[in-house]
C-alpha positions as CSV (number, residue, x, y, z in Angstrom):
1,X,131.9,207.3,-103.3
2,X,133.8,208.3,-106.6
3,X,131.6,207.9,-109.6
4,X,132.7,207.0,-113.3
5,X,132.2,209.9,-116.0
6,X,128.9,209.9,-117.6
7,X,127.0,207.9,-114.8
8,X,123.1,208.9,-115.4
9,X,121.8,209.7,-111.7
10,X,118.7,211.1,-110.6
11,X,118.7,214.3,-107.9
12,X,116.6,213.9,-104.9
13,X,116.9,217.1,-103.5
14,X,119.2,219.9,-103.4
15,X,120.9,222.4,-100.5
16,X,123.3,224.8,-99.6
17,X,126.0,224.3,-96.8
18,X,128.6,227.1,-96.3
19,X,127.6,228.2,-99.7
20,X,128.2,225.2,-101.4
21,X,125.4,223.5,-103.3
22,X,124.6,219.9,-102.5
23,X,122.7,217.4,-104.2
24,X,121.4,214.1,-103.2
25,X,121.4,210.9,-105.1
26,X,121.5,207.2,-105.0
27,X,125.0,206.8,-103.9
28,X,125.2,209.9,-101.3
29,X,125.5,213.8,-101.4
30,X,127.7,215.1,-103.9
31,X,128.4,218.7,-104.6
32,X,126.6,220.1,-108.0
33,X,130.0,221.5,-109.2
34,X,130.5,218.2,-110.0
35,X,127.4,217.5,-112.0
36,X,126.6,218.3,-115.4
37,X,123.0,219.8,-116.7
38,X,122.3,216.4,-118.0
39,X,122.7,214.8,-114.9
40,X,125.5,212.7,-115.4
41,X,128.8,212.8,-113.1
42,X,131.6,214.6,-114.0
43,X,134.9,213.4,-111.3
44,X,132.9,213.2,-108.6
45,X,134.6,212.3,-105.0
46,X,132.3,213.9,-102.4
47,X,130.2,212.4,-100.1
48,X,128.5,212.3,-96.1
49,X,130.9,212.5,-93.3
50,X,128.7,213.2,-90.8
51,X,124.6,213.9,-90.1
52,X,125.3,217.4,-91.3
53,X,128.9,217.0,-92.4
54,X,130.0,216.8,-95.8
55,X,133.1,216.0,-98.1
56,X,134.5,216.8,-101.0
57,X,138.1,216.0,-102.3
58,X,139.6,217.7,-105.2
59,X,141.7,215.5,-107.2
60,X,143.9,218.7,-109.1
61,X,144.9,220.1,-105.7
62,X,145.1,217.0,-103.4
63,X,143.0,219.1,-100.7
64,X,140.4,217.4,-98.8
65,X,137.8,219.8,-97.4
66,X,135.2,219.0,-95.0
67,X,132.0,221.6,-94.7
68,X,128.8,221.8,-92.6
69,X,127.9,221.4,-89.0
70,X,128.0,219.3,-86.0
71,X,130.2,216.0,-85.6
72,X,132.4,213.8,-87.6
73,X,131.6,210.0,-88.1
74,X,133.4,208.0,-85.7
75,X,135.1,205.3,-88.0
76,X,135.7,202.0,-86.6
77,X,138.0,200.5,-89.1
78,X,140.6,202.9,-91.6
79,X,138.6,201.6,-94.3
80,X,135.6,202.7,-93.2
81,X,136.4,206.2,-94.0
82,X,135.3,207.3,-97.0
83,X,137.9,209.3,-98.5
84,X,140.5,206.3,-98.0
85,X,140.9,205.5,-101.6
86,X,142.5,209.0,-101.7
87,X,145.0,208.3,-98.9
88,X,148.0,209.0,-101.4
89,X,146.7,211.8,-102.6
90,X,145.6,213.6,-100.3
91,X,148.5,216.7,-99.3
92,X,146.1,219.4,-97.2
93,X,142.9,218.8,-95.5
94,X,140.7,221.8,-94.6
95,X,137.6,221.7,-92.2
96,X,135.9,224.2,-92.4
97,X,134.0,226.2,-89.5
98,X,130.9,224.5,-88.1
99,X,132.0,221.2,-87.6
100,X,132.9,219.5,-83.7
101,X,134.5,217.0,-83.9
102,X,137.2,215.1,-85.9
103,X,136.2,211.3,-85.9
104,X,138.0,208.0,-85.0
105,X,140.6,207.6,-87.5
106,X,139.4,210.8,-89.8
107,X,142.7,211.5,-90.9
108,X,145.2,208.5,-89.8
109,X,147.7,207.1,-92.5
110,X,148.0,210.3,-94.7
111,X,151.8,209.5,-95.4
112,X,151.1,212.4,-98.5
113,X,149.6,215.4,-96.0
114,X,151.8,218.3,-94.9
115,X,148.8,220.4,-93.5
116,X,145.3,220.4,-91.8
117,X,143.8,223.5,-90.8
118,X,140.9,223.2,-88.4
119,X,138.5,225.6,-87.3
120,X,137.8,227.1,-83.6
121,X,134.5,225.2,-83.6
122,X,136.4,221.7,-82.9
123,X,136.1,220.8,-79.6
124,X,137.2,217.2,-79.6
125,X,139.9,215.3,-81.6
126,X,138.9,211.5,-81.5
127,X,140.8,208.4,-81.4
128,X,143.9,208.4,-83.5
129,X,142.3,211.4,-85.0
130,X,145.2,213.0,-86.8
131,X,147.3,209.9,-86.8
132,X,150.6,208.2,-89.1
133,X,150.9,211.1,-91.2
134,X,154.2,211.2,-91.7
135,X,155.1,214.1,-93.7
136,X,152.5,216.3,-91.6
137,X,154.3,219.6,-90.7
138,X,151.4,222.5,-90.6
139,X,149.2,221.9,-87.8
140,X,147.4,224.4,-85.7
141,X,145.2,223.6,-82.8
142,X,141.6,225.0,-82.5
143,X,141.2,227.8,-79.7
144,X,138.0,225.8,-78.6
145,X,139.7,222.3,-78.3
146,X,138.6,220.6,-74.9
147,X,139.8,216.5,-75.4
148,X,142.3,215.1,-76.8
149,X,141.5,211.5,-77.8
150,X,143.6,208.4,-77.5
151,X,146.5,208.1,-80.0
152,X,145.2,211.3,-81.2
153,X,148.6,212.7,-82.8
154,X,150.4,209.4,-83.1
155,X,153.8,208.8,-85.0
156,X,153.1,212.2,-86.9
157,X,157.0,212.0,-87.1
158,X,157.6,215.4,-89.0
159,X,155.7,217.5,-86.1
160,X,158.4,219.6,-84.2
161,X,156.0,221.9,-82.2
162,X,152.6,221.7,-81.5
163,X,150.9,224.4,-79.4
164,X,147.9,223.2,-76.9
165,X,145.4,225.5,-76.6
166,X,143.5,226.9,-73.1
167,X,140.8,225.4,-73.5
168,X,142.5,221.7,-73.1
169,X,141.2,219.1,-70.4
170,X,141.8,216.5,-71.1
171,X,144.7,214.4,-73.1
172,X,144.0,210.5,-74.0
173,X,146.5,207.7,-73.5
174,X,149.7,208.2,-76.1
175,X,148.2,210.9,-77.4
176,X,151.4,212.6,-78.7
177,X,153.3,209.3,-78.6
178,X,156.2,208.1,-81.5
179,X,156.5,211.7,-82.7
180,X,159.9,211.0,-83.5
181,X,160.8,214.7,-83.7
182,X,158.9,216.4,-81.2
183,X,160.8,218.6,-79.3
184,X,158.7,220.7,-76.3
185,X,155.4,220.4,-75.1
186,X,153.9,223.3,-72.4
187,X,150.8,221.7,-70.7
188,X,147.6,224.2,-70.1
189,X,146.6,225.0,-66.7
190,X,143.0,223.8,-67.0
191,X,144.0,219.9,-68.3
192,X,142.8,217.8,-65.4
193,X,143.7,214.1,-67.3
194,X,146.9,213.3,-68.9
195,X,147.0,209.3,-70.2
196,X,149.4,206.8,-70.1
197,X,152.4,206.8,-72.6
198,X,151.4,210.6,-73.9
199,X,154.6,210.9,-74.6
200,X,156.6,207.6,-74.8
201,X,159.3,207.4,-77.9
202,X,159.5,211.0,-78.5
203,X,162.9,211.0,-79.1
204,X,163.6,214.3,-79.8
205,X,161.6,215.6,-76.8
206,X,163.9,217.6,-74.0
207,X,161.3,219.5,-72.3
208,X,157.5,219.2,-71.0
209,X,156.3,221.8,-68.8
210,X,153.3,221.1,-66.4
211,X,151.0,223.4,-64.2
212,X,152.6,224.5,-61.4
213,X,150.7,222.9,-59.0
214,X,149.4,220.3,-61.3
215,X,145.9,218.7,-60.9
216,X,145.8,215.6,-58.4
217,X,143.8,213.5,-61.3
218,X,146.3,215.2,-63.7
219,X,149.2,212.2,-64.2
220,X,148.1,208.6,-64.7
């Protein structure tokens, strides 16, 4: 929740994720960079994303950064999330080891974002994930990546190359679909599910190499 300049608010408690001092008030968790002595607000956009995840978005850069541990919030409708107001803003994202997940529709719409860097701890991407962001060119997948949600990557249409990582099993239903300029996609040997329409309107796309043999459960 962004709060005005000057808003009075009382601290609850206070701790320390990845080095980063947190306090808790009324409205949420916001990092005490942002406060003054006095207690009032300075620009403060920061807030929960998780039981032990936390946000913070830093207007003069446009980078998002997510810190702490364990899972993302699954978000059930875009505006839901609560760094949405920054959509347009919003050119890098950066989670930062110790989180798991990346929710339902984290990061979907960003038509500003040209990178998200994600750390080996992410093990699952959720639905529609990394989604609609259509200037997104810098994206590296996490070494400890297992599933692949539904629509995770979909119509990210500056992607040309995206890498899958080992540890992939499994790949949701048009995961990597309407990425207009896609061009090769090389399957890991340990993916056992593959969804419908993974790839469908990919225009660009000439080549998709599977395991050789290829799981009986693999294609839908």
């Amino acid at each position: 929740e962004a709060l005005a300049i000057g808003t009075q608010v009382e601290i609850y408690e206070i701790t320390v994720v990845n080095e980063k001092q947190w306090a808790r008030i009324a409205q949420g968790w916001v990092l005490m960079e942002y406060l003054t002595l006095d207690g009032s607000t300075g620009e403060v956009a920061s807030g929960i994303c998780g039981d032990d995840l936390f946000w913070s978005f830093d207007s003069d850069t446009g980078v998002l950064t997510v810190s702490g541990t364990g899972p993302m919030t699954d978000y059930g409708e875009l505006n839901d999330v609560p760094w949405r107001e920054f959509a347009s803003a919003i050119t890098r994202i950066v989670v930062e080891p110790g989180a798991t997940t990346v929710g339902d529709r984290a990061f979907c719409g960003y038509d500003s974002l040209t990178a998200v860097s994600l750390p080996d701890s992410i093990t699952a991407i959720g639905y529609a994930g990394i989604s609609e962001c259509r200037n997104l060119t810098d994206l590296t997948l996490p070494e400890g990546l297992v599933s692949i949600g539904a629509m995770a990557f979909y119509a990210n249409d500056s992607l040309t190359a995206l890498a899958l990582p080992a540890s992939v099993r499994t790949i949701g239903a048009r995961a990597f679909s309407n990425c207009d300029k896609l061009q090769r996609m090389e399957i890991p040997e340990g993916v056992t599910e593959i969804g419908e329409h993974t790839f469908s309107w990919c225009e660009s796309l000439t080549e998709v190499i599977l395991p050789s043999p290829p799981s009986p459960t693999m294609l839908s």
